[in-house]
N, C-alpha and C positions, 0 to 999 in steps of 0.2 A: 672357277672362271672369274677373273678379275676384270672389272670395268670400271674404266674412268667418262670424264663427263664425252671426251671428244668421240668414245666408241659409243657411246647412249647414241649423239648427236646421229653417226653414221646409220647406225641401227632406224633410228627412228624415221629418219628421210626413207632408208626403204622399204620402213612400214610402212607409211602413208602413204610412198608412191605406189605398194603393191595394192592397195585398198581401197584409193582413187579411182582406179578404172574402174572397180567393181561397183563401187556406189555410185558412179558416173551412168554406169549402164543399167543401174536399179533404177533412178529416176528415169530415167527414159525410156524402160519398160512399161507397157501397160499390166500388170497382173492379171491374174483372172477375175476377182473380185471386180476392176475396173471395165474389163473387155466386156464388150455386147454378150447375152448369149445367142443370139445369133442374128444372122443376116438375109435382108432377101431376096441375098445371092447365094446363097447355100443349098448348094442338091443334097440328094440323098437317094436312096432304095426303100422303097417298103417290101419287108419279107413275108409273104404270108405263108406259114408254115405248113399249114392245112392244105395248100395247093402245091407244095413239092413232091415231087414222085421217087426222088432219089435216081434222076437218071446222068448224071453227072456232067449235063453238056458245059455248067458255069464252070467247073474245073477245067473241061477242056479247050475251053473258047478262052478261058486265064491264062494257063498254060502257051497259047499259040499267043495269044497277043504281047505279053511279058517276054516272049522268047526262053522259056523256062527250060531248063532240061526235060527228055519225052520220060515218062514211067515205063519200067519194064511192064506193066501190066497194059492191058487197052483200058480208055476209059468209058468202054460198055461194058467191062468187066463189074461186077455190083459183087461181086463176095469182100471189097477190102471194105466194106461198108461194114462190115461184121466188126471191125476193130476203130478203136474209138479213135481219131487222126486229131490233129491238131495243125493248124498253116506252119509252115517250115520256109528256110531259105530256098527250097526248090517248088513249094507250091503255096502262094499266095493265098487259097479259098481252097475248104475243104465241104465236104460234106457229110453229116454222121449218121447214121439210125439207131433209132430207139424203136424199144420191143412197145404196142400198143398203138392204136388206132388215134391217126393226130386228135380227132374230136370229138365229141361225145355225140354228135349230127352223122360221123363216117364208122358207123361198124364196120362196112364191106373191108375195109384196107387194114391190115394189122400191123406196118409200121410207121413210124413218123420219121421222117428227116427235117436236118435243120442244118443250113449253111451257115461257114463261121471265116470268119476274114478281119481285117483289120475295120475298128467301127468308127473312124476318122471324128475322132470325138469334138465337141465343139470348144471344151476348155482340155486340149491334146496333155495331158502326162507328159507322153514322151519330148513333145517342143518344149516342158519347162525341162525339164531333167537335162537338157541335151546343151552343156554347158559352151560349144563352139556355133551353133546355131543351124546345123548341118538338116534337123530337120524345121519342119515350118508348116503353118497353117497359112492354106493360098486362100486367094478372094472369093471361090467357088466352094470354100471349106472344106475340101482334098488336104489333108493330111502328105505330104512330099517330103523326100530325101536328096541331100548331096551329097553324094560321095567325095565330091573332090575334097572337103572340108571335116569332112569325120575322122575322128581320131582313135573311133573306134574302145571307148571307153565304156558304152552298153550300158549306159546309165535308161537309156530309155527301154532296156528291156526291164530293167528290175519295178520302175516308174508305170510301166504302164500295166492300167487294172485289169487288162482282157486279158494280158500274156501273150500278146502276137510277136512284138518282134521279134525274128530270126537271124543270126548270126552266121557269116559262115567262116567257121572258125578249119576246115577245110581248105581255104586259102591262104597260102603263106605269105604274099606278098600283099596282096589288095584287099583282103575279105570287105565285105562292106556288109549293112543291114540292112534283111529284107524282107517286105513289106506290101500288101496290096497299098498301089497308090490311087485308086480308083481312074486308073487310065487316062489320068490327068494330062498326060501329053497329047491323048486323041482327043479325050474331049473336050478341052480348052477351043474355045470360039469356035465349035460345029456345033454345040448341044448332041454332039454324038451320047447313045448309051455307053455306058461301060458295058468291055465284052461280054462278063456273066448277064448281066441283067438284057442285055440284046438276044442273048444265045437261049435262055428259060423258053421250052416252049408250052409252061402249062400257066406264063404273068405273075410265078409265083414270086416273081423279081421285078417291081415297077420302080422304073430312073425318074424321076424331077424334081420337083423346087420341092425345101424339106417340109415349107410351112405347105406344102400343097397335098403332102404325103401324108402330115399330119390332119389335115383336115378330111381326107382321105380314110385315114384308116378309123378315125371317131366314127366318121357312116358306117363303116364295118360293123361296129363295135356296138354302133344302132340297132342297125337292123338284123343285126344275126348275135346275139348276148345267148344264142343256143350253142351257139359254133365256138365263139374265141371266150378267151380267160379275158373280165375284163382289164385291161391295162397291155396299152403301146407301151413295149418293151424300149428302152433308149429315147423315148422323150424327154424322161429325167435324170433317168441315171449319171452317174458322175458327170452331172451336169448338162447331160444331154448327148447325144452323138447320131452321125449324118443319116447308119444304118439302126432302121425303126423294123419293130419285130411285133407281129402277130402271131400269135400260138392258144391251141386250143386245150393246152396243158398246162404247170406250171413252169415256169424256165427252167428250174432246177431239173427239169426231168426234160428237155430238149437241149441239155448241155449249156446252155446260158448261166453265167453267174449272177446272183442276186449279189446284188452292189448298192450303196447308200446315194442321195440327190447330189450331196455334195463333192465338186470336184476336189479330187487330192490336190490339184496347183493352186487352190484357194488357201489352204493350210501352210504347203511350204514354202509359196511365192511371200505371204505375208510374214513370217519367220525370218526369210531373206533379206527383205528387203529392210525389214525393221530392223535388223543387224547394222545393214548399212546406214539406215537415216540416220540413225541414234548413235552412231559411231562406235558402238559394242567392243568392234574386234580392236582399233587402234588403242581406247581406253584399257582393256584388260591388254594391253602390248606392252603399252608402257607401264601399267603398276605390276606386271610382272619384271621388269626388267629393272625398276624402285625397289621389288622385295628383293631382286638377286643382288643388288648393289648393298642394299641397307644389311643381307646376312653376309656379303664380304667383308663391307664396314665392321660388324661385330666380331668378323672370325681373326681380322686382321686390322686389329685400331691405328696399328702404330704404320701401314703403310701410306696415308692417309697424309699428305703434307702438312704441317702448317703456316700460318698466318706469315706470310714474308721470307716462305723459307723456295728456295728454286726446287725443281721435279730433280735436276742433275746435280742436288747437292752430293759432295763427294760422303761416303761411308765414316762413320766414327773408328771401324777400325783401321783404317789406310793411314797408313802412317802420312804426315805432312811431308811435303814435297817430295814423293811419290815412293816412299820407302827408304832414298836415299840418305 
């Protein structure tokens, strides 16, 4: 690969124009490190796992509100509880049981269930990962998707630490990823519940304000340290998320992942971003493209003009006045 100064020049105009927009749009990102963690517009669900009975109406009130495709099975069916499910692109919230009485307060009951959906985190993975910006954190802290703008690149399923997003890799033309949005379209300005948490008929699902849920489930946590494990499950976790969990077991054993305080977009937003202030990628552009010049210089001295000589000087071996 031979390079003179006029292809550097080229080259370099469209490294800088490719890396402009990017560090255009780092500054003018908040990071996580900078964002709130949270607001006191922010709903959420408190779960308490102790009061789920495994009778699946939140799958099924999910299912009709989402418009979801119907299950061959009914969902008064309770044997698929036997196998351990995960949310998919055709069912946004699942429910799972485990063998063992939720609390050490309930002998009578020998299983535990624990619902699992998307936890609309409050520093979301997925909205950093998601490089066209197709999803997003709204003002109610709903966690949402556009399809029209996704390109379908699934970085937010690798991104995020719960494993929810679903793909539907089933669709040739559109697939799009999906997700509990927390019914953000209904309950946008009704203070509607979300359908599971409307549809729970043992309150094992309560909808409102997250700081209200949290202050909410510390009383639990008060007056009954017989009944739950202490620690609201998702007040800290990567940094927090909208759905708060009560269990009278340890998570690890009601299918909850144990996860560190720290959000992952704290770690890779600042790595990003510090690339772009400090100008990282254009400097290693151009001393790469210095080393490839200075090893053709070496491999090739004599193509190298000099001092007062023209680019189009004719050949030493061409005979004068053109052979003739």
């Amino acid at each position: 690969m031979h390079l003179n100064r006029r292809t550097l020049l080229k080259l370099g105009i469209a490294a800088t124009s490719g890396v402009g927009a990017p560090a255009l749009a780092a500054q003018e990102t908040q990071t996580a490190k900078e964002r709130p963690a949270s607001s006191p517009g922010y709903v959420g669900v408190l779960v308490d796992t102790t009061l789920c009975i495994g009778c699946r109406k939140c799958e099924e009130a999910c299912n009709r509100r989402n418009h979801l495709p119907r299950t061959a099975e009914s969902f008064s069916d309770r044997d698929v509880l036997r196998s351990f499910r995960r949310p998919s692109e055709t069912a946004f919230t699942v429910v799972n049981q485990f063998p063992g009485r939720p609390s050490p307060d309930q002998a009578g009951l020998p299983q535990t269930y624990c619902k699992v959906q998307c936890m609309h985190c409050l520093y979301p993975s997925c909205v950093s990962a998601c490089i066209v910006g197709a999803l997003t954190k709204s003002a109610d802290g709903a966690v949402v998707y556009n399809p029209t703008i996704c390109i379908g690149c699934r970085y937010c399923q690798v991104a995020c630490p719960f494993e929810i997003p679903a793909y539907e890799f089933h669709v040739a033309l559109t697939p799009r990823v999906r997700k509990c949005e927390f019914c953000a379209d209904q309950a946008k300005g009704t203070g509607a519940d979300p359908a599971c948490a409307a549809s729970c008929p043992t309150e094992a699902l309560v909808f409102g304000r997250r700081a209200d849920l949290v202050a909410m489930a510390k009383d639990r946590l008060k007056r009954r340290p017989d009944r739950y494990v202490s620690h609201l499950y998702g007040e800290t976790e990567v940094g927090g998320t909208s759905w708060l969990y009560l269990t009278g077991r340890p998570v690890r054993e009601v299918g909850l992942l144990d996860l560190p305080d720290t959000p992952p977009p704290k770690l890779t937003e600042a790595i990003q971003h510090g690339i772009f202030e400090y100008g990282i990628i254009p400097v290693a552009f151009f001393g790469l493209l210095a080393g490839i010049m200075w090893r053709n210089h070496r491999k090739h001295p004599d193509d190298t003009p000099h001092a007062g000589e023209e680019h189009d000087t004719p050949s030493a071996h061409t005979p004068e006045g053109g052979g003739k």
